[in-house]
Structures are given as C-alpha cells and as structure tokens.
N, C-alpha and C positions, 0 to 999 in steps of 0.2 A: 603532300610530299614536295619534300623541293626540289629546284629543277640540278641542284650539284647531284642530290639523293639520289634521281633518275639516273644522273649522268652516271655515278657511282655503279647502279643496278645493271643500267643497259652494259655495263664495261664486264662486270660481274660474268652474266649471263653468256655474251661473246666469248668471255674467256670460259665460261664451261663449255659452249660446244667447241670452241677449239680445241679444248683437253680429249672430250670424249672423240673428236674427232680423229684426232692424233691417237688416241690410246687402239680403237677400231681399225686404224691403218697399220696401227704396227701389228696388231695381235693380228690382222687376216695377210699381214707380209710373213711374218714371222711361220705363220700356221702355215702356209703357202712353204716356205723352204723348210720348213722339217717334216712338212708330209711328205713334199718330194724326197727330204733326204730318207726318212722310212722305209718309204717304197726301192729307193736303192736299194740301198743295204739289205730288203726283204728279197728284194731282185738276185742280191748277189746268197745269200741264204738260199734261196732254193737254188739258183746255179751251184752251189758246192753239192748239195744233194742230189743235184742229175749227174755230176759229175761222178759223185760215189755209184752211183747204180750204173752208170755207166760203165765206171772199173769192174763193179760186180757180173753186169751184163756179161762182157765182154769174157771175163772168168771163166762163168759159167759157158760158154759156146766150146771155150777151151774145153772143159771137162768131158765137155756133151761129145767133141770131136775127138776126144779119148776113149772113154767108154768106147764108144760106137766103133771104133777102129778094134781094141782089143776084142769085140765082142766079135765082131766078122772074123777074126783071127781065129777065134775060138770055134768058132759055132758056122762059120759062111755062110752067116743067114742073110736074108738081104735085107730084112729091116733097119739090121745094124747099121749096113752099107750106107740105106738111105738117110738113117739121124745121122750119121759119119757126113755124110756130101752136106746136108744140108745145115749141120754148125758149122762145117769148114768156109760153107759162102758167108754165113752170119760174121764170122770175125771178121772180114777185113771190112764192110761197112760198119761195123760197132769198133772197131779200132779208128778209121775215118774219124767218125762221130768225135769219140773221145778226145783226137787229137785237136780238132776245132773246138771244144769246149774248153779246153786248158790254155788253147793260143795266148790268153791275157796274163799267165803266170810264167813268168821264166824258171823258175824250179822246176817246175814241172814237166817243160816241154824238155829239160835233159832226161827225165823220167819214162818221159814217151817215146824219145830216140833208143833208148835202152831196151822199152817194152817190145817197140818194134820188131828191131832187131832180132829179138829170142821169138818173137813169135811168128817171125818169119820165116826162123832155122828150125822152128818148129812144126812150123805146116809143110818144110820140105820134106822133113823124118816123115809127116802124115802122109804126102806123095809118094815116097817110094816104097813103105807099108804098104799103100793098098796096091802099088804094082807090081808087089813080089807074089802077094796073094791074089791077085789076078791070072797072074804067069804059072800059077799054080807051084810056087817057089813058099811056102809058109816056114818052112824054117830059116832061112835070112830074113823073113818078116819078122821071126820073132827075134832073131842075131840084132835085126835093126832097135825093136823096142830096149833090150837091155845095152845097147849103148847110150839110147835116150835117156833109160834109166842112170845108166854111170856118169854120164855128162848131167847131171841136172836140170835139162832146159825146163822142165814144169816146173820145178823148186825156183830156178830163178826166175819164171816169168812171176811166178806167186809172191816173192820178195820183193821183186820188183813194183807189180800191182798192189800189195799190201802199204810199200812208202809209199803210193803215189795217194790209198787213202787215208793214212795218216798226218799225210798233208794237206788232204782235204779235210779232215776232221779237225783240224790246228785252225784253220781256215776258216770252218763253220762256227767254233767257238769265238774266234776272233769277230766273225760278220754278226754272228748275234746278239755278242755284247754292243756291239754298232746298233744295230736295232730297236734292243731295247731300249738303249741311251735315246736315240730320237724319237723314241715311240712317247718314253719318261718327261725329255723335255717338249714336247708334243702338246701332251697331257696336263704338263705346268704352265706353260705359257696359256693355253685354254682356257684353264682354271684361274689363272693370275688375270686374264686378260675377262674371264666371265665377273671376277670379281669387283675388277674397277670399273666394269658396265654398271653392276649392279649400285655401285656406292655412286658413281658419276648420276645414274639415275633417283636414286635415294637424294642425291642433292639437287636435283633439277625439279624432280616432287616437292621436294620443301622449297625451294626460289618459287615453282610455280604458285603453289598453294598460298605464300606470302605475298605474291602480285598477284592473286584472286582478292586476296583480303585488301590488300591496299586501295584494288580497283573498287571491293566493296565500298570497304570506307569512303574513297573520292566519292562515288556515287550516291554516295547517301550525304555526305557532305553537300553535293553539285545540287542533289535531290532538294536538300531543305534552303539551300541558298538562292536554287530555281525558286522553289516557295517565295521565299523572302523576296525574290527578285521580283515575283509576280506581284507579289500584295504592294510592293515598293512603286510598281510602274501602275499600278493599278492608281495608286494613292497618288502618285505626280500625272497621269493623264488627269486624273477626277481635279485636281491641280489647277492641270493646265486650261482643260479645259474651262474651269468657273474663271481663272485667269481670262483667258482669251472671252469670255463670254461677258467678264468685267471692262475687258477694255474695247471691245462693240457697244455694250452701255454708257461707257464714259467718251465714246466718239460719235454716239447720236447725242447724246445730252451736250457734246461741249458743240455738237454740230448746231443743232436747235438752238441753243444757246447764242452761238455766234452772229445766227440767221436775224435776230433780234437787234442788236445794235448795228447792223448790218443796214437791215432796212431803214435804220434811226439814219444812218448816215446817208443812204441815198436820199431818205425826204429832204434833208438837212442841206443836200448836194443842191438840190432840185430850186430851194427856197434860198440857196446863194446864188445859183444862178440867177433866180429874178430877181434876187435883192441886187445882181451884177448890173443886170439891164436897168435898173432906175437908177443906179448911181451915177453910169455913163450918160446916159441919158440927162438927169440932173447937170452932170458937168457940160453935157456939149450945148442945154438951154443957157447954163450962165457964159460961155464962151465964142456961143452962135448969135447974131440981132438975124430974125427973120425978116426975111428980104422976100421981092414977089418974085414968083416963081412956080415951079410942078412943086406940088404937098410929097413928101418923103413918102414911102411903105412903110407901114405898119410896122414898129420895134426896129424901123431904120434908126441908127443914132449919126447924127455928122460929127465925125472927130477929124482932128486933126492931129502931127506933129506927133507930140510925148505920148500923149491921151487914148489917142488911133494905136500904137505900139502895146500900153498898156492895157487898154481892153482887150488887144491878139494874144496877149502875153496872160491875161485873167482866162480867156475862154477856151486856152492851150491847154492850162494846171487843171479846170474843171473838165475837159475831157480825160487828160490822164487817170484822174479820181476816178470820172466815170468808169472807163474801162478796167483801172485795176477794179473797184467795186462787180464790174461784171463777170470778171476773171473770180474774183474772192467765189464770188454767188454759185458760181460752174463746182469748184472746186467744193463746198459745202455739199450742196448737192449730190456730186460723186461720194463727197464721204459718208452722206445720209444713204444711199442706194446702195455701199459696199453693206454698211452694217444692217439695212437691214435684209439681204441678201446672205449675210453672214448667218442671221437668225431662222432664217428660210428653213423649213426641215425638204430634202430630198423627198421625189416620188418615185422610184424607180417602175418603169415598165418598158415593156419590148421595142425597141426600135429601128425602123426601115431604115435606116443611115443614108445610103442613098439617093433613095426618094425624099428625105428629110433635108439634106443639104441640096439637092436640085429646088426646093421651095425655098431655099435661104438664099440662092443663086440667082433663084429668078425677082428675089425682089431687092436684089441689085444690079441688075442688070440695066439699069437707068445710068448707074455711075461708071457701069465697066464699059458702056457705049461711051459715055464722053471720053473716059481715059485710051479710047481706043483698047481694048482688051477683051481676051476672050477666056472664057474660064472651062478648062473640063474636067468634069466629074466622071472618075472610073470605076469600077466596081468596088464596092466596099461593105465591110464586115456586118453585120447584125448585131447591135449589144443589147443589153437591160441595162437603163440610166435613167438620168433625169432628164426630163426633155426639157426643160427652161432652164437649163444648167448647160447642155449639151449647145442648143439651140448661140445663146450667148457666145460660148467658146468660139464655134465657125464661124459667127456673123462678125466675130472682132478679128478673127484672122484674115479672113474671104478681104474684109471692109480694109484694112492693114496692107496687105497684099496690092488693092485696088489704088487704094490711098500714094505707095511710097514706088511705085513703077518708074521709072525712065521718063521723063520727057523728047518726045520724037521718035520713042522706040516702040512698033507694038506690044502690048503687051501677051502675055500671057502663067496663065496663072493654074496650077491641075491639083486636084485634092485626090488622091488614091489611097488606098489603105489593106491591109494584109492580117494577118492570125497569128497568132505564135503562143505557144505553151500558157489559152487561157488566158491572152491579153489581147484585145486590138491593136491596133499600132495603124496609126493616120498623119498623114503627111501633105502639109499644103504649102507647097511651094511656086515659087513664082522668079520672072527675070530683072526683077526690079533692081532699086540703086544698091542691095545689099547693105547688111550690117558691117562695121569693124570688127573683128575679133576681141578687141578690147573691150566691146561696147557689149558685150552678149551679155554681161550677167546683170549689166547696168539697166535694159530693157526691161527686165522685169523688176524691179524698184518701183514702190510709188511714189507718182509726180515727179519722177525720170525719164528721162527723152536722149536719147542720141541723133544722131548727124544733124542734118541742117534742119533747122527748125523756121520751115517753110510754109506745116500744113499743121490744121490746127487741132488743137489735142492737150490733153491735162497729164497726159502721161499715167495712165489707171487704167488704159483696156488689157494689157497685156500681164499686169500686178494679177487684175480680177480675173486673169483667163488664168493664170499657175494658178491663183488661188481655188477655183472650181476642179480644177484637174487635180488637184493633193485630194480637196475634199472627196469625189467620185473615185479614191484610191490607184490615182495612174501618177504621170509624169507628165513631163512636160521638158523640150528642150530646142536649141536652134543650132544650124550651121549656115553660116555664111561667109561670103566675102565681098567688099567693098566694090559694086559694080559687076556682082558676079552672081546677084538675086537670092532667094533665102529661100529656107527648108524650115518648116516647123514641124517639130512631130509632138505628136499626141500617143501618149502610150495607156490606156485606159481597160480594168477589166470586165472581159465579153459579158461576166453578168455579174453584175456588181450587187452583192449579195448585205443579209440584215448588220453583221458584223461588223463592217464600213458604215452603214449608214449612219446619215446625221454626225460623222465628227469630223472633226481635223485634221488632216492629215500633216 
C-alpha cells in the first residue's frame, strides 16, 4: 500500500469516528430533551387528572354535607350530624387544594373565585340548618333548605365545577397530544439514531476487515521479502566473507612476497656499503702519499675537502635506505600478524577480567614506573571471550595510555567496567596529552597516527584492537580532548555466544 493510500485510509477512518461520534452526540442530546420534554407533558397529564378528581372530590364532600344535613333534618339521628360535621371540614381543605392546583391557569382561577364564593354561601345555609335544628327550630330548617333550593346554590356550584372540568378535559386532550408527539418523536430519533449506529458500524466492519486483509497481505508480503532478505544477506555475508577471507590471502601473499625483494635489497644495501668503503678508501690511497706517522684504525679512510663531504653525503643516503628498509620490514610484519590473526578461529571461554587485566598490568608495570604512572584496576565484569583476543585489546590500550601521558605530569591511568542489558562495557582511561576531536576516527585507520608523532609506532595497534572488538561482537569507541586525557570503551557481549563466532563483524 502506498503511503498517499494510507494517508487516504487513515483520513477515511478519522472521518467515520467523527461521524459516528457526532451522530451518538446528537441522538443522546436529542433523547435527553425529549425525554425530559415527555416527562413534562406526562407531568402535566397527570396534573389535569388530580386536578379533575380534585373538582370531583371536592363535589362529592358537598353532596355528602347535604345528605347528611337533610338526613338529621329528617331523622335527628346523629350519624347524620356526624357524616354532616365531618364533609363540611373536608371541603374547605379540598377546596384549598384545588385552588393551588389550578394557580398555573388563568381561566381557571376565575373559575375558582366563582366556586368559592357559592360554596361558601353554601356552607353558611349548612350553619344555620343545623342551628335551627339544634334550637330545636326544624321548621325554619326546613324554610332554610327550600330557599337553597329556589336560589340554586348546588346547581350553581355544579355548573360551576362541571366548566372547570371541562376545562380540564380540553386541557388533558391538548397535554396528551403533547405527549404522544414527544413520546413519537422519542421513538424516531432512537430508531433513526439506532440505525445510523448500525450502518456507521456496518462500515467500520468492512474498513476494519479490509485493514485485516491489507495488514494480511503486507505481512505476507514483509514475510516472503524477509525471506528473500534472509537468503540475500545470507548470500552477501557467504560474499563477504570469502571476500574478506580473499583479501587476508592476497595481504599475506603480497606480504611474503614483498619480504623477498626486501631482503634482496637489504643484502644489496649491505654490499654497497662496502663496496662504499673501498671506493673511499681507493680514492684517499690515490690522493694520501703515506707519511711516518700512528697506522690509521681499521676502515679508517683519510679524506679530505670534496671527497670527506662526499663520503658523509654517501653514508647519510645508506642510512636513510637503511632505516626506511627497517620501517618497510615493521610494517610487512604487522601486515603478516593482522592476517594471520584475521584467520585465527576464536576460543571462547569464561573469564576473570580482573584478575586477567591485573597480570596484563603487572607486566607493564616496568614502563609505568619510568613514565611515572600508576594504574588502577576496579572492579569489573566476568565474560566468555577469547582470551588471546581479549588479552591483545587491554595490553594495546593499558601500552597507548602509558605510551601518550604528559611529560612532567604524573600520570594516571584506571580501567573500570560495569553491565548493562547482556553487554560489558570497559573503560580505560587515562590524563594523558588527549586526542583532537577531529582526530578520533582517524586513530582507528591503518598506518594512521595523530598529534605529534614523537613515540614510535606503525599506526595498527588501535586498527587491530576495532578489529577484535567487531570480531568478539562489541564496539569500540573514544572521547577526548586535546590535553584533557582519553576515555576508551569497550562495549563487548558477557557471553559471547556460537552465533558470533569465528566472523566478522
């Protein structure tokens, strides 16, 4: 897949949980204000219905304080008396009631002023009934009911309470179509809102399912390309190495080889030398008449003037030769001892590190005396390595360290070393004249040298110490600065296992 494809997909994806997001917000906003608006409207539905039983309540006390009046009129019994006394307290808390239930309608409450009114000229007529019949006066009790009767107060309190439930009922038809509408659109939004859950996830199942398969494919892709990859590096190490293992062969053979005309030239060197001293010789008999005198030393020549110049000036060029030939011979040598060290197979086994660098210590400690220097060794790690691999490494750094110190400064030199995830890590540093910064990666080259080139060396200890450390599967690296002494670490692993061995790192 390509990376716009991705970019395409991951944009896709964003944009559906945004969607789904957004659609979830609105449907649980929306559900949220029409359930509360439901619950309203269901609020105000059953308030029209306490309100109707209320008017009916309320009715009914009237009824019950009529009855119960004409029945004591009739009968003076006292049952009557008592349903009489105890509707006439129930209406005026059931009238209370009613009137605080209607508070929110203004039709109404002129309805309630009205009701009052008659049922309060109506509970006087009920006062002075029962105190004519008390007074033992029951004929103006009964004079009293039939002007009740001819003024209508029950008819009108009845007309009165019957608009006020007709008004309620106008009311309850009006709250319930309220109701249902919210209960309807409720219901819809739910369902509209369940539905584009269901499709939003219908489409996130198939995006998902299509990034299963993609990922399939990549991985099986990645799978047979890792293959490939493998058998690719398998075939360029098998490569490199017969390469690298070719060109150890072709630097002992051209080494060996070299060594041959080599020595031709030093005999060669050797035999113009004394072909020098007869020629001089030859010139200062034809140039000398012996005189008496002390006999010369043995390959004494007497020259004089031109001749004396020119033998200093012959025997100057044959030391030059010499020594470059001596320099040549070093350098052959080193490159005979890299390759055949190159070919060398590893031994790996357990090592006291240590104890092993305190014996590499003590048998320099002839050099670190002259240099003035003292060396300490701190506790350090235990690996599995090569020990004539290992051994090599510290005795060229410990030797490096001792070698490139301060003059007039004592020295001091500490090798410590620590763990970490399955790797050693060793550190020998010291307060010597320090590397350049510029100079650090040039140190390890071979037959490379930085700063003053005072102390004597081919430039290959520190080449052949990387090259051990890659081999034994570590690192290798420096920090310095100019007069400020150096740090080497060694990063090498605790047990260097079949899988490293014997290649190149």
């Amino acid at each position: 897949m390509t990376a716009e494809a991705q970019r395409r997909r991951a944009f896709w994806q964003v944009l559906l949980f945004a969607a789904g997001l957004l659609v979830l917000t609105a449907i649980s906003a929306g559900s949220v204000y029409l359930v509360n608006t439901a619950r309203d409207d269901s609020k105000w539905v059953i308030h029209t219905i306490e309100v109707e039983n209320q008017i009916n309540a309320l009715l009914l006390e009237l009824r019950r304080a009529e009855s119960g009046a004409r029945g004591f009129l009739l009968t003076q019994g006292p049952d009557f008396r008592s349903d009489h006394d105890r509707a006439v307290a129930a209406i005026v808390p059931a009238l209370d009631k009613l009137t605080r239930q209607i508070g929110d309608n203004p039709a109404q409450r002129e309805g309630i002023e009205k009701l009052s009114a008659a049922i309060e000229t109506r509970l006087g007529q009920f006062a002075r009934e029962m105190e004519f019949i008390r007074q033992g006066e029951p004929d103006k009790a009964t004079a009293l009911v039939r002007e009740a009767a001819a003024t209508n107060t029950t008819t009108t309190i009845t007309n009165l309470a019957n608009a006020m439930i007709r008004e309620e009922e106008r009311l309850f038809r009006l709250r319930s179509e309220n109701a249902d509408r919210s209960q309807t659109l409720a219901a819809s939004l739910t369902g509209i809102g369940s539905g584009l859950v269901v499709v939003l996830a219908l489409i996130s199942i198939w995006l998902v399912r299509r990034s299963a398969q993609a990922r399939d494919d990549a991985e099986n892709r990645l799978r047979d390309a890792y293959a490939n990859l493998e058998a690719v590096v398998d075939e360029r190490t098998a490569d490199l190495r017969e390469a690298n293992n070719e060109i150890q062969r072709f630097a002992y053979i051209v080494s060996h080889d070299l060594r041959s005309p080599l020595v031709n030239i030093m005999g060669f060197t050797s035999e113009i030398e004394e072909l020098g001293g007869d020629i001089f010789r030859r010139v200062s008999s034809l140039t000398h008449v012996p005189a008496d005198g002390p006999p010369l030393a043995s390959g004494e020549v007497p020259l004089d003037g031109a001749d004396q110049q020119l033998s200093a000036d012959f025997s100057e060029a044959l030391g030059f030769i010499k020594s470059s030939i001596a320099k040549m011979d070093r350098l052959i040598s080193a490159i005979l001892n890299l390759t055949r060290e190159g070919r060398r197979e590893f031994q790996p086994e357990k090592i006291d590190v240590h104890e092993f660098v305190e014996t590499i210590v003590s048998t320099l400690a002839h050099q670190a005396a002259e240099a003035q220097a003292e060396i300490h060794v701190e506790p350090l790690p235990d690996i599995i390595s090569d020990r004539l691999a290992l051994e090599q490494i510290f005795s060229n750094l410990i030797d490096n360290a001792i070698k490139y110190l301060k003059n007039g400064v004592p020295g001091e030199i500490r090798i410590r070393g620590r763990t970490k995830l399955g790797y050693a890590i060793f550190e020998v540093s010291d307060n010597g004249r320090g590397i350049d910064p510029k100079d650090h990666q040039r140190i390890f080259d071979l037959f490379r040298r930085a700063g003053t080139q005072d102390k004597p060396g081919q430039g290959i200890g520190l080449a052949h110490v990387r090259a051990l450390v890659r081999r034994l599967g570590g690192t290798m690296s420096v920090s310095s600065e100019l007069n400020a002494g150096s740090t080497f670490t060694i990063t090498l692993p605790i047990a260097w296992n079949a899988s490293t061995r014997n290649t190149d790192r």
